[in-house]
N, C-alpha and C positions, 0 to 999 in steps of 0.2 A: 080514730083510736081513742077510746075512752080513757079518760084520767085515772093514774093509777096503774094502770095495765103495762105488761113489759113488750119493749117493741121487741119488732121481730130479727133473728138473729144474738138476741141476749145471751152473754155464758151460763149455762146451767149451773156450774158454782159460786157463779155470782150474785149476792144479794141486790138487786136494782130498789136504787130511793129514789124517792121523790121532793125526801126533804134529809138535811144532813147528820148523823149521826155526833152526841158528845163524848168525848172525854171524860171521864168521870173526875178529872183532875183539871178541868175546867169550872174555875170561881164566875162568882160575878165579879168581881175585880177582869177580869177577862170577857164575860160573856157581855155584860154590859157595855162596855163600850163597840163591840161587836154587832150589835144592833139586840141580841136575843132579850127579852126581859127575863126568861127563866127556862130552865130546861126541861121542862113539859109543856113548851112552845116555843121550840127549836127555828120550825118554819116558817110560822110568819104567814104572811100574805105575798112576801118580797122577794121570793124564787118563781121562777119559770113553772109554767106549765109541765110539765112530764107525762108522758114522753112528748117530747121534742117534734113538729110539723115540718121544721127545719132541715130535720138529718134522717140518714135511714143506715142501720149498719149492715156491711155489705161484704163478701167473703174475696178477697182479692185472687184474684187468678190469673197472674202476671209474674214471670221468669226473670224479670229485669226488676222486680218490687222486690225492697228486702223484707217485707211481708208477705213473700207470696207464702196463699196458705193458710194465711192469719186472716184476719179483718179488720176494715178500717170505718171510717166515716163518712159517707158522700152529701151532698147537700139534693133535698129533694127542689130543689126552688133556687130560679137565681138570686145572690146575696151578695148585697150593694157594699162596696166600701164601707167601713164603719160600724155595719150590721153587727148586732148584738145576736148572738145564733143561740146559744144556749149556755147556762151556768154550770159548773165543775163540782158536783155533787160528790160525800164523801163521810168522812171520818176526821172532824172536828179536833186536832189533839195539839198540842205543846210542843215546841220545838225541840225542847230540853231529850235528851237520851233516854231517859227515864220513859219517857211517851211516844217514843217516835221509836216505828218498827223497822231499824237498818235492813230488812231485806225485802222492802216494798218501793217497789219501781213505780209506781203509780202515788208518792208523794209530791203534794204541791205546796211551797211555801204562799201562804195569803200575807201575813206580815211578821217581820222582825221583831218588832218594838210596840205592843198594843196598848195603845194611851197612854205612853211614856211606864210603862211596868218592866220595861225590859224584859217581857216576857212574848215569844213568837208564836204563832199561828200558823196549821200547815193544813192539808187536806188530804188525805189517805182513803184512793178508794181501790185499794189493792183488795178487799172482801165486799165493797159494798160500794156501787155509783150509779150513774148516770150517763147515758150515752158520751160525754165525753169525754170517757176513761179509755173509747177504744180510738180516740185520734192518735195517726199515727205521726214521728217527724218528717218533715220534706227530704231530710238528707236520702239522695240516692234516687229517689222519685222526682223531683222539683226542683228548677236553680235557686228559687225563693219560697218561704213561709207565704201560705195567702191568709193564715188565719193566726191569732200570738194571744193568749194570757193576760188580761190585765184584771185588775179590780173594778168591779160594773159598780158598788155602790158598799158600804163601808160592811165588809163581815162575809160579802160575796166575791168568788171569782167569774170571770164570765170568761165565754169564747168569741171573739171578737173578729168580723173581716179585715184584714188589717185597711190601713186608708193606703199607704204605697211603700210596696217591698221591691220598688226600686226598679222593676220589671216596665219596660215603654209598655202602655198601651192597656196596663191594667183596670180591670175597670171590676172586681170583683171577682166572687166563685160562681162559678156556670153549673147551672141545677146537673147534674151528675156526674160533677166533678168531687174529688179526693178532698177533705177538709186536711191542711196541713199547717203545725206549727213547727216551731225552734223550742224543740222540750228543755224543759231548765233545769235546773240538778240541786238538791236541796244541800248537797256540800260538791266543790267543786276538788279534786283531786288530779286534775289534770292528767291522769294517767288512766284510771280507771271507768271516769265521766265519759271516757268517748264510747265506752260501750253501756255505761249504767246512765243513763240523761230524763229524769222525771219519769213519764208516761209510756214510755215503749218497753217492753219485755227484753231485753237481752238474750235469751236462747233463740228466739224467733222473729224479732228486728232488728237487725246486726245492722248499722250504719254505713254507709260509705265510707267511713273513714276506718272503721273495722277491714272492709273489705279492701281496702286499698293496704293496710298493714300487712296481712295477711300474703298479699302478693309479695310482699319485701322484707328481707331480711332488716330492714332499716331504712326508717324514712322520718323525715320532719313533717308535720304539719301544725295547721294551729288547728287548737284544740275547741271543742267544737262549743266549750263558754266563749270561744270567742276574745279569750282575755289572758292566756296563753299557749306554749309550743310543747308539742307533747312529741316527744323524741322515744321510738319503740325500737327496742335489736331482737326484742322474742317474738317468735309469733302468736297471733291470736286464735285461740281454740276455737 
């Protein structure tokens, strides 16, 4: 697949990059220490190839997937512990309210605090990404993540195999297997978070733990940052 070109499966409303979009309210106070020297050279040489040799996206057709229907991300090739698979392309903007569009499921925080400015870093590719804006969470699919989030090198996010999600016997993702993470939530609400969590759509990725609510007038669980108990008596729509 030629450089540049949209892989197959892409949403028609969505703009596919190859390198990430600014903020217009991104200083160099910000972009510099990000790695960018100026913002009519955003890219770099320091992002991934696109589209991706990696991954292929692929339309789920599974009853028991809380994406059936949707699409998710499979690995065309086995991917070793560790593997760096692809980077989390986007929309460059500010942490602050002012810059950050509250009804985009598809925000990632890169960092909190960029070179001590007290000022954060997120990536929005709810208009405009990269194949790994259609990964979807394990919840409901997977007992564990095989894939998590971290920062590949200062200014980028990567998608990462993880090295051990705790599973005996792991030894990576098997070439046309499901890329899955633990989606992260740019403000956690512990009420809300279990059905709005970073990257999944909420009308058409409903969680297990959605789904488990739903069954019960009332039920405890922890909530799915992992960090606390999200206690529901209404049901979920």
């Amino acid at each position: 697949m030629a450089s540049g070109s949209k892989p197959k499966n892409w949403p028609q409303d969505i703009k596919y990059l190859t390198k990430p979009t600014l903020s217009k309210k991104l200083d160099q106070t910000i972009l510099g220490p990000l790695g960018f020297g100026s913002k009519s050279n955003s890219s770099g040489p320091r992002f991934t190839t696109a589209p991706s040799e990696n991954v292929a996206i692929k339309k789920i057709s599974d009853s028991s997937h809380p994406a059936d229907g949707e699409y998710g991300l499979f690995a065309t090739k086995n991917l070793a512990p560790g593997t760096h698979i692809l980077d989390y392309l986007g929309h460059y903007h500010e942490t602050s309210p002012e810059d950050t569009d509250e009804a985009s499921n598809y925000d990632l925080v890169l960092t909190r605090d960029v070179g001590g400015t007290n000022r954060g870093i997120a990536i929005d590719a709810r208009f405009g990404g990269n194949e790994a804006r259609m990964i979807n969470d394990y919840r409901g699919v997977a007992v564990k993540p095989n894939a998590e989030f971290k920062e590949r090198e200062t200014g980028i996010m990567g998608v990462f195999v993880v090295v051990n999600n705790g599973v005996k016997g792991f030894k990576g993702i098997k070439k046309g297997e499901e890329i899955l993470v633990k989606t992260p939530s740019l403000e956690c609400g512990c009420i809300y978070c279990t059905l709005s969590c970073g990257i999944a759509e909420v009308e058409s990725r409903k969680s297990a733990l959605a789904l488990a609510l739903r069954a019960s007038q009332r039920i405890t669980l922890p909530c799915i940052c992992g960090e606390a108990i999200v206690e529901r008596s209404d049901e979920i729509p």
